[in-house]
N, CA, C and O atoms as a Tinker XYZ file with bonds, in Angstrom:
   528  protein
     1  N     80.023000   74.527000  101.953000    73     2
     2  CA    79.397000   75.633000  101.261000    64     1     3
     3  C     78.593000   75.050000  100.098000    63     2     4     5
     4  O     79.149000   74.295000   99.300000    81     3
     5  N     77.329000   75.369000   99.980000    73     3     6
     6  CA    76.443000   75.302000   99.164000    64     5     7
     7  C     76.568000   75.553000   97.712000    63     6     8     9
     8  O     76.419000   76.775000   97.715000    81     7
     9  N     76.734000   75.238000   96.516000    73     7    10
    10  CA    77.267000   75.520000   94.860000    64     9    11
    11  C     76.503000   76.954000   94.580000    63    10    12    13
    12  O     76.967000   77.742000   93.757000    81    11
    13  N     75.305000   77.237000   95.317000    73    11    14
    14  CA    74.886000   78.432000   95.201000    64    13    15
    15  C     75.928000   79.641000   95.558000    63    14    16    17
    16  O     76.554000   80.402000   94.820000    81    15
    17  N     75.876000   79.532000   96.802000    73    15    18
    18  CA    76.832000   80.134000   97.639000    64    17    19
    19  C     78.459000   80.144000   97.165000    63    18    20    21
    20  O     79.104000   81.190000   97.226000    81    19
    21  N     78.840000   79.341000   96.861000    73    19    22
    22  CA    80.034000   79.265000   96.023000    64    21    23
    23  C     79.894000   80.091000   94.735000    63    22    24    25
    24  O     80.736000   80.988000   94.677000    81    23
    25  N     79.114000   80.033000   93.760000    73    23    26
    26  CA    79.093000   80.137000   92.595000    64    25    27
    27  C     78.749000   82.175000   92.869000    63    26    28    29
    28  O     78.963000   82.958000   91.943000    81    27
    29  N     78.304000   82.585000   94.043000    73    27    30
    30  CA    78.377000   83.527000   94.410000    64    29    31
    31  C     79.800000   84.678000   95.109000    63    30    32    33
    32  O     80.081000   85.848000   94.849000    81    31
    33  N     80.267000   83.922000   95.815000    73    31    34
    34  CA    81.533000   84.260000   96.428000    64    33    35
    35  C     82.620000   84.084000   95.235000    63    34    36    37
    36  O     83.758000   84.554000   95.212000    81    35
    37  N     82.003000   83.318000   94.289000    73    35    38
    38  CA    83.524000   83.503000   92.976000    64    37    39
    39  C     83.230000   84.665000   91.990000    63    38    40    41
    40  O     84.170000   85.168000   91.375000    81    39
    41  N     81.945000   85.116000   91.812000    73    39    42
    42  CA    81.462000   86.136000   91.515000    64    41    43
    43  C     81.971000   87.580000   92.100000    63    42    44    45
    44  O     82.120000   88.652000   91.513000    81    43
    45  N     82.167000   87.251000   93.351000    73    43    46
    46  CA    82.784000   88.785000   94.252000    64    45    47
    47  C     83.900000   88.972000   93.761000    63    46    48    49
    48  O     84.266000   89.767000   92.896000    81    47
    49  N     84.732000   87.812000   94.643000    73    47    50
    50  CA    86.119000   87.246000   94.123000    64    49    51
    51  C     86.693000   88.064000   92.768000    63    50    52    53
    52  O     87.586000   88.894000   92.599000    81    51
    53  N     85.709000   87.394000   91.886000    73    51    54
    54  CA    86.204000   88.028000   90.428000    64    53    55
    55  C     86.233000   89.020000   90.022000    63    54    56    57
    56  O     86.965000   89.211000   89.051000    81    55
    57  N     85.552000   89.979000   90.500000    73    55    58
    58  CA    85.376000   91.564000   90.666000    64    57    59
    59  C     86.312000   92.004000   90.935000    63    58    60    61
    60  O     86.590000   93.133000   90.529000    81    59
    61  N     87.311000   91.170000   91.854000    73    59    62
    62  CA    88.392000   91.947000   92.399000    64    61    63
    63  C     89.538000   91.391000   91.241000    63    62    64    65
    64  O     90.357000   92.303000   91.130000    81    63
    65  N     89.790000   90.626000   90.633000    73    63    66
    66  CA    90.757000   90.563000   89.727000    64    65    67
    67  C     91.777000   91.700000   89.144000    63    66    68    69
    68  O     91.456000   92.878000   88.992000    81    67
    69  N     92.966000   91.190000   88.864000    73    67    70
    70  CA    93.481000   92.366000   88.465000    64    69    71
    71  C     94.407000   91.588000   87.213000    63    70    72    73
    72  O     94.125000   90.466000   86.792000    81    71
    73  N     95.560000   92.416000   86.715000    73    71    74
    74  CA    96.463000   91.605000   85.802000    64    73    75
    75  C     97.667000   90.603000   86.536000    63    74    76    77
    76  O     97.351000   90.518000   87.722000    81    75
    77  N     98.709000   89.950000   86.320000    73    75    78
    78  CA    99.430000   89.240000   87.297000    64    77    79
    79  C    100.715000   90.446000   87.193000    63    78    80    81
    80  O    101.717000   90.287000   87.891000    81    79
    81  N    100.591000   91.679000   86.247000    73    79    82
    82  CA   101.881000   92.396000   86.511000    64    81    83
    83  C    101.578000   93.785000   87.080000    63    82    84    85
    84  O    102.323000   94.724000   86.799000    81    83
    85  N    100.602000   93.934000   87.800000    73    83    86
    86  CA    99.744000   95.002000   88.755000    64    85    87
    87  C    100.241000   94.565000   90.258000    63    86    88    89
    88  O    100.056000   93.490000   90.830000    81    87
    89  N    100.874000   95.640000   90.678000    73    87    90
    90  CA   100.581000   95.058000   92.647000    64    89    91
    91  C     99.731000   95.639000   93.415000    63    90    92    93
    92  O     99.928000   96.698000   94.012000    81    91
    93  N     98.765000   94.993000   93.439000    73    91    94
    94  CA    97.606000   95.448000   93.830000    64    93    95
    95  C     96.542000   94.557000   95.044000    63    94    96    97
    96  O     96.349000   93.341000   95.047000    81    95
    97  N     96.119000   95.297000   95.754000    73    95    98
    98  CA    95.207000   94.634000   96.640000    64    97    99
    99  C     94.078000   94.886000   96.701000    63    98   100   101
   100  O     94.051000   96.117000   96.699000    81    99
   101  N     92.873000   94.448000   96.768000    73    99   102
   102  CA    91.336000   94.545000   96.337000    64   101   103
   103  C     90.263000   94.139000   97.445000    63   102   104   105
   104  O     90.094000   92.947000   97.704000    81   103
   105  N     89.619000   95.024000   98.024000    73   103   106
   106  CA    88.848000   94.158000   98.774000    64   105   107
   107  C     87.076000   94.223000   98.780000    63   106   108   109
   108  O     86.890000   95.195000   98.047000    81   107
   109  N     86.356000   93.966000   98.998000    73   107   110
   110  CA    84.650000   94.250000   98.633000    64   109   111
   111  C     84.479000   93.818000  100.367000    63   110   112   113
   112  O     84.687000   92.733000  100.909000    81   111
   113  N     83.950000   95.330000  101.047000    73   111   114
   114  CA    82.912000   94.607000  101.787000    64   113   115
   115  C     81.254000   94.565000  101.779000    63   114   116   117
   116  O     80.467000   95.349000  101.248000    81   115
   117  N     81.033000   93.496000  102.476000    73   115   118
   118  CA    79.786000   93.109000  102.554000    64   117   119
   119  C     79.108000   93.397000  103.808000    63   118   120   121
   120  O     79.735000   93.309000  104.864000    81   119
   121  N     77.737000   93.772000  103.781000    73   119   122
   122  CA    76.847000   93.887000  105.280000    64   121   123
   123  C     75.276000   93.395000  104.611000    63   122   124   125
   124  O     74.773000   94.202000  103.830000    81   123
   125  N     74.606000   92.281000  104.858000    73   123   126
   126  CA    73.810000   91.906000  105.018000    64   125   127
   127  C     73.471000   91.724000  103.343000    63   126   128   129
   128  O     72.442000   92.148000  102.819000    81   127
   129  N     74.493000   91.047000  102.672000    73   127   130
   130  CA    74.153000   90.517000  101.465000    64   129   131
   131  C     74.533000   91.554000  100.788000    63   130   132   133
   132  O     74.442000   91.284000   99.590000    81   131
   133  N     74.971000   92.767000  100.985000    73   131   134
   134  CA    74.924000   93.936000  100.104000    64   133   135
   135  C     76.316000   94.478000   99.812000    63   134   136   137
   136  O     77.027000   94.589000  100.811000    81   135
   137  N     76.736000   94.761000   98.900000    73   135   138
   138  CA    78.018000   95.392000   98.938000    64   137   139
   139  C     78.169000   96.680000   99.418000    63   138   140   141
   140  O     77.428000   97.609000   99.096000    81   139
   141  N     79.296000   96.784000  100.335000    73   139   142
   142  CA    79.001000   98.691000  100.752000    64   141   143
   143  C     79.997000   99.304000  100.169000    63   142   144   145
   144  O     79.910000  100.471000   99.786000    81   143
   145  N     81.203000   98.472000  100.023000    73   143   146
   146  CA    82.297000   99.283000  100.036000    64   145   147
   147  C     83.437000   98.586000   99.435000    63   146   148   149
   148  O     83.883000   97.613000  100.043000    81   147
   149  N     84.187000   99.085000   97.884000    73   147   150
   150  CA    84.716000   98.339000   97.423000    64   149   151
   151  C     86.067000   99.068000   97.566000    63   150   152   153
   152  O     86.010000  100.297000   97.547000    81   151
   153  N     87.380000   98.437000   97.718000    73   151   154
   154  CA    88.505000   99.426000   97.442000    64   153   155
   155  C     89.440000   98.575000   96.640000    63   154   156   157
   156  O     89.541000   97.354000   96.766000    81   155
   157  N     90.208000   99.427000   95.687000    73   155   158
   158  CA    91.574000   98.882000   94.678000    64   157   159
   159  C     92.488000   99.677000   95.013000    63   158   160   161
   160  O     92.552000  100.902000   95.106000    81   159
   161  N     93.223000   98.807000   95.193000    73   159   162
   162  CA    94.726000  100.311000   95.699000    64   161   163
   163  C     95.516000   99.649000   94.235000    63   162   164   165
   164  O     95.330000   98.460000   93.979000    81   163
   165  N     96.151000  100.269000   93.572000    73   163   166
   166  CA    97.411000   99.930000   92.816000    64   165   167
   167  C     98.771000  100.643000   93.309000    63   166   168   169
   168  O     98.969000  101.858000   93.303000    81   167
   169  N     99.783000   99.518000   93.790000    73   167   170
   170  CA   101.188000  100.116000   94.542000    64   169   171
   171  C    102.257000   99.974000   93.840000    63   170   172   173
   172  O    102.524000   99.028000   93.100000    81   171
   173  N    103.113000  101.240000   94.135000    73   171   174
   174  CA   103.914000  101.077000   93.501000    64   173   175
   175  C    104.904000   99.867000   94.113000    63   174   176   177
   176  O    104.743000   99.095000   95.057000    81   175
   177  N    105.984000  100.043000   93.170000    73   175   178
   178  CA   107.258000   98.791000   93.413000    64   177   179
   179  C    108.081000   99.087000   95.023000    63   178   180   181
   180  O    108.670000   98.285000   95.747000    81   179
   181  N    107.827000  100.590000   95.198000    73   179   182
   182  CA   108.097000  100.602000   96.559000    64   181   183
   183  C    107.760000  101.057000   97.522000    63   182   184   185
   184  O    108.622000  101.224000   98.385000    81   183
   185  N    106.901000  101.303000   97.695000    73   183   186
   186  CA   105.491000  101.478000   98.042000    64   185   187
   187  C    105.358000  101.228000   99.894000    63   186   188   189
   188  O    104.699000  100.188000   99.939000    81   187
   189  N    105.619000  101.609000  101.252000    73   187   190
   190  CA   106.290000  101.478000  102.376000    64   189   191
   191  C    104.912000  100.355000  102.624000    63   190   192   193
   192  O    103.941000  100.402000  101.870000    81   191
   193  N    104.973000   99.642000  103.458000    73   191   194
   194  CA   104.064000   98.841000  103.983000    64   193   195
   195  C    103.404000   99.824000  105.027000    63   194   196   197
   196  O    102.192000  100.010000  105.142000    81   195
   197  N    104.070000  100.223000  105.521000    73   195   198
   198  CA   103.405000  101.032000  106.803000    64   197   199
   199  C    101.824000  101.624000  106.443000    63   198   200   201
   200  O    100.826000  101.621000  107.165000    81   199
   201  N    101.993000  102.114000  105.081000    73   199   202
   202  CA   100.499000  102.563000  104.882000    64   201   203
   203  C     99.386000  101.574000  104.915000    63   202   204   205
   204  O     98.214000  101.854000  104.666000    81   203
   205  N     99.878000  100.286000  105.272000    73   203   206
   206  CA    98.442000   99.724000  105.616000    64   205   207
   207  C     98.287000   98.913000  107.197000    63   206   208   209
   208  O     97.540000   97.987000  107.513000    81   207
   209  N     99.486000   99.798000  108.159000    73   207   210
   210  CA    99.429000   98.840000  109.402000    64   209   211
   211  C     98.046000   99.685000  110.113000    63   210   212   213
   212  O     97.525000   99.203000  111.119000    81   211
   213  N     97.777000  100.335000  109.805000    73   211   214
   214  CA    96.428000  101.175000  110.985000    64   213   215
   215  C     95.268000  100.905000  109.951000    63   214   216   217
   216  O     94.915000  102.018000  109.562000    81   215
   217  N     94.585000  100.022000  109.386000    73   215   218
   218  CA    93.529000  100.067000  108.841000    64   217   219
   219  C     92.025000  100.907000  108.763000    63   218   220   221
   220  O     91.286000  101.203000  107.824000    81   219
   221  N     91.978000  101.096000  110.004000    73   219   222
   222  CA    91.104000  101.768000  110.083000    64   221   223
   223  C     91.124000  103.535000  110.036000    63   222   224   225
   224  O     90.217000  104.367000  110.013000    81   223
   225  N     92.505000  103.632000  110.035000    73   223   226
   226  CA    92.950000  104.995000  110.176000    64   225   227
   227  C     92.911000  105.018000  108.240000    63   226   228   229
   228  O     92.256000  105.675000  107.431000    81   227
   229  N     93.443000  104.480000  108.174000    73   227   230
   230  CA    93.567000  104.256000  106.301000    64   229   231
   231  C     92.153000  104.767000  105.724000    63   230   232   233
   232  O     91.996000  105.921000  105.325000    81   231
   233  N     91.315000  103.957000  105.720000    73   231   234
   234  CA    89.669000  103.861000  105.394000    64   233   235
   235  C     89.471000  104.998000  105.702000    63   234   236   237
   236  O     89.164000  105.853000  104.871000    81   235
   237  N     89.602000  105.219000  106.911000    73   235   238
   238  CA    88.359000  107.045000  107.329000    64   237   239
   239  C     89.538000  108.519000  106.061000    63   238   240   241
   240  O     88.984000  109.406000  105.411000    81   239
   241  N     91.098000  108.295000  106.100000    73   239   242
   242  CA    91.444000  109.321000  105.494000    64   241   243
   243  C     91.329000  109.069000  103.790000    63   242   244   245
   244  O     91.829000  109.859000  102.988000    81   243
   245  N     90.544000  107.769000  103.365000    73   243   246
   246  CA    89.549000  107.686000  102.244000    64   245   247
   247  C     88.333000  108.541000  101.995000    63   246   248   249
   248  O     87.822000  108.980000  100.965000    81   247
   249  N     87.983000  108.649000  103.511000    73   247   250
   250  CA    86.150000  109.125000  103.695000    64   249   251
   251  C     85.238000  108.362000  103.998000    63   250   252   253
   252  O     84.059000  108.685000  103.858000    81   251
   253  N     85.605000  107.258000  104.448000    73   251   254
   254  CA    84.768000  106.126000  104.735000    64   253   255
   255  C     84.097000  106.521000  106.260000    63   254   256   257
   256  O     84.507000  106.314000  107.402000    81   255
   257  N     83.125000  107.050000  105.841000    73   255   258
   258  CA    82.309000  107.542000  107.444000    64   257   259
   259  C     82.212000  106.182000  108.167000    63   258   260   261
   260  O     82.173000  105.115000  107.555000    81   259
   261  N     82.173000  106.299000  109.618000    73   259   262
   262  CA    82.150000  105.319000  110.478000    64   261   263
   263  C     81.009000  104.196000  110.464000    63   262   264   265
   264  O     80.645000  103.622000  111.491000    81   263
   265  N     80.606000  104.003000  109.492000    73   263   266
   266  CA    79.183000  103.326000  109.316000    64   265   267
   267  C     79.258000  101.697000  109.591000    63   266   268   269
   268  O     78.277000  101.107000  110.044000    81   267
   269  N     80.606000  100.950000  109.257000    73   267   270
   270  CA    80.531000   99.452000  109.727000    64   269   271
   271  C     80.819000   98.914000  111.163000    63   270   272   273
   272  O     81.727000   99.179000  111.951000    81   271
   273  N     79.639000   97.986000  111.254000    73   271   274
   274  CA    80.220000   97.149000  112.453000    64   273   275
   275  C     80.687000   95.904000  111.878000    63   274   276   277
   276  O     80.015000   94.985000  111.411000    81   275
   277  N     81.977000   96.020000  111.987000    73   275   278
   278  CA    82.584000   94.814000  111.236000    64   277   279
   279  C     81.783000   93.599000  111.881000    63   278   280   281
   280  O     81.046000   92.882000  111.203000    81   279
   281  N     81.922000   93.482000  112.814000    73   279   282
   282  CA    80.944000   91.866000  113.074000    64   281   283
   283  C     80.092000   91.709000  112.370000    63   282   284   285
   284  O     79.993000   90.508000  112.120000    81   283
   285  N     79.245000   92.390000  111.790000    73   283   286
   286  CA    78.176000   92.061000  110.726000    64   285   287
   287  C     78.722000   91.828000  109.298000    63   286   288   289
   288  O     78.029000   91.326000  108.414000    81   287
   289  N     79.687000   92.124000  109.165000    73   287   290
   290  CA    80.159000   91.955000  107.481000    64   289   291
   291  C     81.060000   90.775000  107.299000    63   290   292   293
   292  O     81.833000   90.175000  108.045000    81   291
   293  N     80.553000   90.600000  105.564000    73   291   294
   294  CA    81.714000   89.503000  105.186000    64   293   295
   295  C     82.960000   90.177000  104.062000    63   294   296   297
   296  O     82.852000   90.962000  103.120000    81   295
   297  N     83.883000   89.623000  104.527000    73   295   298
   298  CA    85.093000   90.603000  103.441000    64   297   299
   299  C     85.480000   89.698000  102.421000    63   298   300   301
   300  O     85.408000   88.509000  102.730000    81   299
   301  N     85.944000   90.027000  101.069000    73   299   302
   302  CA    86.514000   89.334000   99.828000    64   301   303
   303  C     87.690000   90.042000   99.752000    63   302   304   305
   304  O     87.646000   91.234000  100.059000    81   303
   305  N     88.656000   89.591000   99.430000    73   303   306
   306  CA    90.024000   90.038000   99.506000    64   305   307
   307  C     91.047000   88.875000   98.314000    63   306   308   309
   308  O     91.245000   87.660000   98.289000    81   307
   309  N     91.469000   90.000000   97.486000    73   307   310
   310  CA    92.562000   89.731000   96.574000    64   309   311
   311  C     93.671000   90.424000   96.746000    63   310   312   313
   312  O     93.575000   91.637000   96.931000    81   311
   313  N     94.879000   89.823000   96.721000    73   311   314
   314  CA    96.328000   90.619000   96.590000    64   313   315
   315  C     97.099000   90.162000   96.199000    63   314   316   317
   316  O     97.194000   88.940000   96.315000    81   315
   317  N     98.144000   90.973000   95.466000    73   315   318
   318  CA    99.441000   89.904000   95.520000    64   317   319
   319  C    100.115000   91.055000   95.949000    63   318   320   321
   320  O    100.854000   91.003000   94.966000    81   319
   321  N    100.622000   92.298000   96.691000    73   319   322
   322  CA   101.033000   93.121000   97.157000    64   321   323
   323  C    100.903000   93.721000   98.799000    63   322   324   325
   324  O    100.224000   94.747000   98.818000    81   323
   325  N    101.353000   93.347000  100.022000    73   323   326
   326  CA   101.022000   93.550000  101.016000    64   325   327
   327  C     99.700000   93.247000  101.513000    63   326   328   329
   328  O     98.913000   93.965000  102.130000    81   327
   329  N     99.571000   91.642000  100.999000    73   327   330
   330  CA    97.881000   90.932000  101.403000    64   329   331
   331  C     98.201000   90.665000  102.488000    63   330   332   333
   332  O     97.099000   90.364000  102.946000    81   331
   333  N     99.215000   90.477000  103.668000    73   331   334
   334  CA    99.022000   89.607000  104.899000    64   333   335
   335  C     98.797000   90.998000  105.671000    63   334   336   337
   336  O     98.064000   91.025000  106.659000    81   335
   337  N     99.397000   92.066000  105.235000    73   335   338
   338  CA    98.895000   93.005000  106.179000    64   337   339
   339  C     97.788000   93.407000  106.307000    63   338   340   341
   340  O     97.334000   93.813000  107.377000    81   339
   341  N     97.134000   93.358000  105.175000    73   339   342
   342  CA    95.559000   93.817000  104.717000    64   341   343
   343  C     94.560000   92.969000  105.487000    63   342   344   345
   344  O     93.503000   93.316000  106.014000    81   343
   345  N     95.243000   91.567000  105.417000    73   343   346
   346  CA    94.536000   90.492000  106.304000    64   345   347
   347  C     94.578000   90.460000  108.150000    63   346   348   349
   348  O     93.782000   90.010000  108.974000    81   347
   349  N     95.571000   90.986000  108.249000    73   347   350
   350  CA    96.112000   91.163000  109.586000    64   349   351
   351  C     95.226000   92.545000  110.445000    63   350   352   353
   352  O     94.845000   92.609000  111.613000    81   351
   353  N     95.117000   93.499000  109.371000    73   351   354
   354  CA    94.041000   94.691000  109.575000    64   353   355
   355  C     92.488000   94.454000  109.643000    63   354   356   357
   356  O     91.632000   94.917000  110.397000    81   355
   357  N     92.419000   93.506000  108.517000    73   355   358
   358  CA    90.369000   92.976000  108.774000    64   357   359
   359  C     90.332000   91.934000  109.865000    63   358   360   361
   360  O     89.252000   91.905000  110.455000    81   359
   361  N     91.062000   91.239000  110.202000    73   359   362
   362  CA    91.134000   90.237000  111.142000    64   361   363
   363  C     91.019000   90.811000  112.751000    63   362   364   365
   364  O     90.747000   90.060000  113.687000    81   363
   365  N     91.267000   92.224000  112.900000    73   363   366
   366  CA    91.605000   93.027000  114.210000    64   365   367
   367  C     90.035000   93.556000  114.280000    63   366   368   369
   368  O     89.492000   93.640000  115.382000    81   367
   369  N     89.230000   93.956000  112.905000    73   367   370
   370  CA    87.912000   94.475000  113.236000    64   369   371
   371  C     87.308000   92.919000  113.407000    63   370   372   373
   372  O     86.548000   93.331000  114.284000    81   371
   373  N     87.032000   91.716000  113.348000    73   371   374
   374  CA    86.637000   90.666000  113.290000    64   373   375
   375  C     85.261000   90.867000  112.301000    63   374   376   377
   376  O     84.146000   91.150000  112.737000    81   375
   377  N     85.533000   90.699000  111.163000    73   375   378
   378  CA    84.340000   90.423000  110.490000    64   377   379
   379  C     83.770000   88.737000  110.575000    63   378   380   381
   380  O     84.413000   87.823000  111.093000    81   379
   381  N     82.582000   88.621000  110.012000    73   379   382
   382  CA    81.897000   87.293000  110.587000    64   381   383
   383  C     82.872000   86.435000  109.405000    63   382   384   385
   384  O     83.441000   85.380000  109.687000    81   383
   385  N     82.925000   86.899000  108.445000    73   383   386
   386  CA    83.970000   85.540000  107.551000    64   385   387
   387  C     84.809000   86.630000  106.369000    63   386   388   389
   388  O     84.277000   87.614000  105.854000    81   387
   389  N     85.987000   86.239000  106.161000    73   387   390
   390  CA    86.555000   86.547000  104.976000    64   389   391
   391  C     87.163000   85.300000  104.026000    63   390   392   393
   392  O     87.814000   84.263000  104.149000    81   391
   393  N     86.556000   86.047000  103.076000    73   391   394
   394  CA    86.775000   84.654000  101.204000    64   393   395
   395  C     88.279000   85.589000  101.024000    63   394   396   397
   396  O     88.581000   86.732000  101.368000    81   395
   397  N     88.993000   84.537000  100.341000    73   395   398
   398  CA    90.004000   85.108000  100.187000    64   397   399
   399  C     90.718000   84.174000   99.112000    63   398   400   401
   400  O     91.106000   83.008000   99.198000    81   399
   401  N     90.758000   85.150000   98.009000    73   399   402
   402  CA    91.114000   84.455000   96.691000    64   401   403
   403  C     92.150000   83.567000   96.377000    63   402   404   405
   404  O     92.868000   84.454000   95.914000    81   403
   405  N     92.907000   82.442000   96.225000    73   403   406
   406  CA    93.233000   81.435000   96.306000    64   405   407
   407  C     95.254000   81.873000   95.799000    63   406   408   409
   408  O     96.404000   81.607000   96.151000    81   407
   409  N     94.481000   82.674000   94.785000    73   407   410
   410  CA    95.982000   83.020000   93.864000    64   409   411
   411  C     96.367000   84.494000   95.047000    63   410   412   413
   412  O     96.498000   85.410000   94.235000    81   411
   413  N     96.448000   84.715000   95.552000    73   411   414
   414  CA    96.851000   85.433000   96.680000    64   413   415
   415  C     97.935000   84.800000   97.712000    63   414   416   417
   416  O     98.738000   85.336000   98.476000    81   415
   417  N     97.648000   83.511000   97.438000    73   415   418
   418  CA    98.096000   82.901000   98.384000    64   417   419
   419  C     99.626000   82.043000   97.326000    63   418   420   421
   420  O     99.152000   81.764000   96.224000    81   419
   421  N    100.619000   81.763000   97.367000    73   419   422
   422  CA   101.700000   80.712000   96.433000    64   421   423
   423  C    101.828000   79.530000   97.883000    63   422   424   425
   424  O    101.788000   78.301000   97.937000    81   423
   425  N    101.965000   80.418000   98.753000    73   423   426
   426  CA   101.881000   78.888000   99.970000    64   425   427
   427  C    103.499000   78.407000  100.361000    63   426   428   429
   428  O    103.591000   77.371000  101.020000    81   427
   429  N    104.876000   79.175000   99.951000    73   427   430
   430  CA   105.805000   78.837000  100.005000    64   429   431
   431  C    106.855000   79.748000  101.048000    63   430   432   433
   432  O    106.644000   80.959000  101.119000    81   431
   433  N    107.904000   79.191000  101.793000    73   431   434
   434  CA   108.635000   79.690000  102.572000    64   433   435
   435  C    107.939000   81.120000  103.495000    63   434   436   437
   436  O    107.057000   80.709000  104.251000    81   435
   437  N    108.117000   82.502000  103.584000    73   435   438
   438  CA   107.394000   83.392000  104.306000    64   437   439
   439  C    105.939000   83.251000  104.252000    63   438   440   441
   440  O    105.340000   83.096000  105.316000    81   439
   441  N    105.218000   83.290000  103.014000    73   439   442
   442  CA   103.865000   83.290000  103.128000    64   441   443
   443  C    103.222000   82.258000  103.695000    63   442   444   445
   444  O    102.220000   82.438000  104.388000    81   443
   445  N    103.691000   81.169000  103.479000    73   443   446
   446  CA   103.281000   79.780000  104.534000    64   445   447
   447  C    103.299000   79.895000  105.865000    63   446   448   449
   448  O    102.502000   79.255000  106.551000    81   447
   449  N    104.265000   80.776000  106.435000    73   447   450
   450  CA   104.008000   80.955000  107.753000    64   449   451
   451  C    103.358000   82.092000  108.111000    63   450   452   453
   452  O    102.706000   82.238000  109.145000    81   451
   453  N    103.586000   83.131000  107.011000    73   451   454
   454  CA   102.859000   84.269000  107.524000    64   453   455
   455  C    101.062000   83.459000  107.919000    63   454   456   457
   456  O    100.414000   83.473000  108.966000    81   455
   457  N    100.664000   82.656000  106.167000    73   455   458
   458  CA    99.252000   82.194000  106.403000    64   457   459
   459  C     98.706000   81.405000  108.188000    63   458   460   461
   460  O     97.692000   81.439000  108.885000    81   459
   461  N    100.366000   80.642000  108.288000    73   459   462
   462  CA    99.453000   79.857000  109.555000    64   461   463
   463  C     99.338000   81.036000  110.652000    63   462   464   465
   464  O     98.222000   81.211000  111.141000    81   463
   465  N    100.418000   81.873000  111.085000    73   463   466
   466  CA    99.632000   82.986000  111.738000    64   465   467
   467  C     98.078000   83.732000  111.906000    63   466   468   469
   468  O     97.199000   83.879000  112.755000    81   467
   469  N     98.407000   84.113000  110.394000    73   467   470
   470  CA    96.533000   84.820000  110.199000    64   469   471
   471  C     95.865000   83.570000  110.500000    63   470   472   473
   472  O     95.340000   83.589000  111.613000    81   471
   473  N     95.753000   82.727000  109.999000    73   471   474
   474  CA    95.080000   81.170000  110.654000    64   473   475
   475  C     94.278000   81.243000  112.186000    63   474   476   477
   476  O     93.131000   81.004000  112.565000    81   475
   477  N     95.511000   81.699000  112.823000    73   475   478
   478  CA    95.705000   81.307000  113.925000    64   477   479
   479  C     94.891000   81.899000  114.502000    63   478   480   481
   480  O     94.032000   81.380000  115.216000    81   479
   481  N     95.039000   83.196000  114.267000    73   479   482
   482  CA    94.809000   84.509000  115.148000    64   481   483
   483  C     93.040000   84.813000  114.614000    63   482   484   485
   484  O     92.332000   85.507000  115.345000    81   483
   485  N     92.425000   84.179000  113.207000    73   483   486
   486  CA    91.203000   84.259000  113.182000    64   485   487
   487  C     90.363000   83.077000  113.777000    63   486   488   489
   488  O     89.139000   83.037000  113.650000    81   487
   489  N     91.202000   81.968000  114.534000    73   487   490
   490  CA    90.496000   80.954000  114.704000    64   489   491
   491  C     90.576000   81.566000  116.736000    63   490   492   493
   492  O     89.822000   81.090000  117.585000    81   491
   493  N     91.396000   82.387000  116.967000    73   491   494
   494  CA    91.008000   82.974000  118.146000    64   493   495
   495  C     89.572000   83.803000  118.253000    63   494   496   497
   496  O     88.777000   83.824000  119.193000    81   495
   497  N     89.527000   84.311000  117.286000    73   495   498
   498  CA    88.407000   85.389000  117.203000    64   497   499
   499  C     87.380000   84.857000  116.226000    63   498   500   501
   500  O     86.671000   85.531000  115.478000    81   499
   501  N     87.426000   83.105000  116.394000    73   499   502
   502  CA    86.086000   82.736000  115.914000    64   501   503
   503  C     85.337000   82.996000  114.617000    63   502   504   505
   504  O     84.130000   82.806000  114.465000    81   503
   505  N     86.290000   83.507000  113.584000    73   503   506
   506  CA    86.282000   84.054000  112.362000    64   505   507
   507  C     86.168000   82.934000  111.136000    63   506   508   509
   508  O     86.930000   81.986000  111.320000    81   507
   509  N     85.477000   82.861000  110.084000    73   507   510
   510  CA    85.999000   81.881000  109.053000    64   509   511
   511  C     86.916000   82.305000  108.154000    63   510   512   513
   512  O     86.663000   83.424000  107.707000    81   511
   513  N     87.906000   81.787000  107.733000    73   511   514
   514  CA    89.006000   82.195000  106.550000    64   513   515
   515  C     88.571000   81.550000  105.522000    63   514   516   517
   516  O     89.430000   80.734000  105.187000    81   515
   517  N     87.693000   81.513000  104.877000    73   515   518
   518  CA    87.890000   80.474000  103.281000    64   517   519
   519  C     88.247000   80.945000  102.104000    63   518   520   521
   520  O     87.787000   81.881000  101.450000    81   519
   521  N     89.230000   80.110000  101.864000    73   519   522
   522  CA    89.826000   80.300000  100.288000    64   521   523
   523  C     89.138000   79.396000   99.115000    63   522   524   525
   524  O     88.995000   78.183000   98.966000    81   523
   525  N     88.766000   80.587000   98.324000    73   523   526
   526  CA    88.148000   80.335000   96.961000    64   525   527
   527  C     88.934000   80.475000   95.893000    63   526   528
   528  O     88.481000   80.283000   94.764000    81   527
């Protein structure tokens, strides 16, 4: 990746920031350089996961009219609150690449394997994962 291009994607990235005592997940998508569609959820402490296994069912009872073809978009994604599911949901529309903020990730016992999964399953569907 190009320092342009980088120095851009940390720019998105940072948009999505939150505090480290927020559980929250953040995502910006992109279609042809443009931002369309930004979402912040803040969850509570117990908060069911289930509300984010149908993604696309999620988005439309937002109002998100049917307007993306995910293959054309790139996604930015921050979490520290139910991020593998969030990832597991954009990964099923196949967008052309998702950035995915670095501190999202600790890399230890479950999330290490959850990561090589999503790994896995976007390198089936020809997807880029990069962490910024």
């Amino acid at each position: 990746m190009e320092n342009k291009e980088r120095i851009r994607v940390q720019k998105m990235l940072d948009l999505l920031d939150f505090s480290k005592e927020e559980h929250r997940i953040s995502i910006i998508i992109e279609e042809n350089n443009e931002p369309r569609f930004t979402f912040s959820w803040n969850l509570e402490q117990d908060e069911k996961e289930g509300k984010f296994y149908d993604f696309y069912e999620f988005f439309k009872k937002l109002g998100m009219p049917d307007i993306f073809d995910f293959k054309n978009t790139v996604v930015y994604v921050h979490g520290n609150s139910h991020f593998f599911i969030m990832l597991n949901a954009l990964i099923s529309k196949s967008p052309k690449k998702i950035y995915i903020k670095k501190e999202s990730l600790n890399g230890k016992g479950e999330q290490a394997a959850e990561w090589v999964y999503i790994r896995k399953r976007a390198k089936q569907r020809s997807m880029e994962l990069i962490l910024i």
